[in-house]
C-alpha positions, 0 to 999 in steps of 0.5 A: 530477523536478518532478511536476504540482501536483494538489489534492485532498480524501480523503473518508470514514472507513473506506472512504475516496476520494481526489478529485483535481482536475486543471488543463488538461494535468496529470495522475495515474497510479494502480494498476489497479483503483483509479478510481472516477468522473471528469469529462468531459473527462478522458481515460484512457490505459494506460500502461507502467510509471509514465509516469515516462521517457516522453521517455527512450527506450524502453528505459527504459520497459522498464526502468521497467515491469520493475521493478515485475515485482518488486513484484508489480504490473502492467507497466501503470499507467493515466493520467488527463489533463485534456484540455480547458480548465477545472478536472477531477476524478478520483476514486481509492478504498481497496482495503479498509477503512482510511485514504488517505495523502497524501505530499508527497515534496517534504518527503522529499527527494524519495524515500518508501519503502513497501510494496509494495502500499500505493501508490494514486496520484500525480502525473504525473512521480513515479517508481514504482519498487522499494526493494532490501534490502541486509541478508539477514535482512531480506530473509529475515524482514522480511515485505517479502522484499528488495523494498520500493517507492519513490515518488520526484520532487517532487510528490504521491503516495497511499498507503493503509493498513489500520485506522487509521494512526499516525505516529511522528517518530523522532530520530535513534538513536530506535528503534521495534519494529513488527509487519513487516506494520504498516508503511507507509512511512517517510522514506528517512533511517530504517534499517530493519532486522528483530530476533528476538523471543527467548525460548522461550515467545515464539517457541513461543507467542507468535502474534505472529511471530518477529521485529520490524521495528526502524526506527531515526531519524532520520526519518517512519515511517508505522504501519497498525493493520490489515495486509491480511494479517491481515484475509485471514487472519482472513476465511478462518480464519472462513469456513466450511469444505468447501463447507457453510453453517454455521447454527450460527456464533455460537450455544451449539449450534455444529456441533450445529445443522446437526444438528438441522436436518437439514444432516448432511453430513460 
């Protein structure tokens, strides 16, 4: 499906924005929660599903809306239109420190494969939807379980990632090992798969998992260097813990200073 054609310009480095801009009756879908400013003139309508089979009956907005159930996302999606003659701009921003993608799915056939929750936004007509396993271990172990999403039509969509991101332009019989939650998206022409990491000291103390996710080409494969996962899980490892306030964090003393200073609660 041909999608609006839509400009845009990300702004920032770590935490960045996507502003788009908007020619009369175009328009963009995005994930709840991610706008950040517009234009007067634009007017926002919650959807459900993706807007995608608006004029294709209503079951098949059910079924578009179902779909992304799975993914772990709302039934709804929230629209933006410009509604008024002139050129408009709607604004989307990062959930958490990292970088915005844009994906022209023109250049992939029409069809990107992502993480589930890497999707930001697109243009109106670009189909949300969800991205089947056909390989039991890698539903089992590939981090993604056996849902990925996929963006489809012919137009722009947005993605974003955590840390910095990486592309890799992989020939095909071209394989590349990867962390399972570094991954982004790649081209639908990329078979992905997952491998054990092998060894016993690697397994027992290697703290990086237990197995890789192999992406082998031909195809684009896009990499974030920092997962959302695993800045969770560093956030919450260093938070304090049992309700206290730790004033020793970061010093020689440690938990000696709560001492001290009178904090000696248990």
């Amino acid at each position: 499906m041909k999608a609006d054609e839509i400009d845009y310009t990300i702004y920032g480095e770590e935490m960045q924005y996507v502003e788009i801009e908007l020619d009369p009756n175009e328009g963009v879908v995005a994930e709840a929660g991610s706008f950040m400013m517009m234009d007067n003139g634009i007017k926002m309508d919650t959807i459900f599903g993706d807007g995608s089979h608006k004029d294709k009956g209503f079951l098949n907005k059910v079924f578009g809306a179902g779909k992304r159930l799975l993914t772990g996302e709302s039934l709804f999606m929230t629209a933006f239109y410009n509604t008024v003659p002139g050129k408009k701009r709607v604004s989307f921003a990062s959930p958490y420190p990292g970088k915005i993608i844009a994906i022209d799915l023109e250049k992939f056939n029409g069809k990107f494969i992502c993480q589930k929750d890497a999707f930001l936004c697109a243009a109106k007509g670009v189909s949300i939807g969800i991205e089947f396993s056909r390989k039991l271990g890698r539903g089992f172990f590939g981090g993604e379980g056996f849902i990925m999403q996929k963006l489809e039509g012919f137009g722009k969509a947005f993605v974003h990632a955590g840390g910095t991101t990486a592309v890799k332009e992989l020939a095909a019989g071209e394989k590349l090992k990867v962390d399972t939650g570094c991954i982004i998206g790649f081209d639908q022409t990329v078979d992905y798969d997952i491998e054990f990491v092998g060894g016993i000291k690697n397994t027992v103390f290697g703290g990086e998992g237990l197995f890789f996710a192999t992406l082998t080409g031909p195809g684009t494969v896009y990499v974030q260097s920092l997962p959302f996962s695993r800045l969770a899980s560093r956030v919450w490892a260093a938070a304090p813990k049992g309700g206290g306030k730790d004033k020793g964090e970061g010093s020689v003393l440690g938990g000696l200073g709560n001492l001290l200073d009178g904090d000696n609660r248990f």
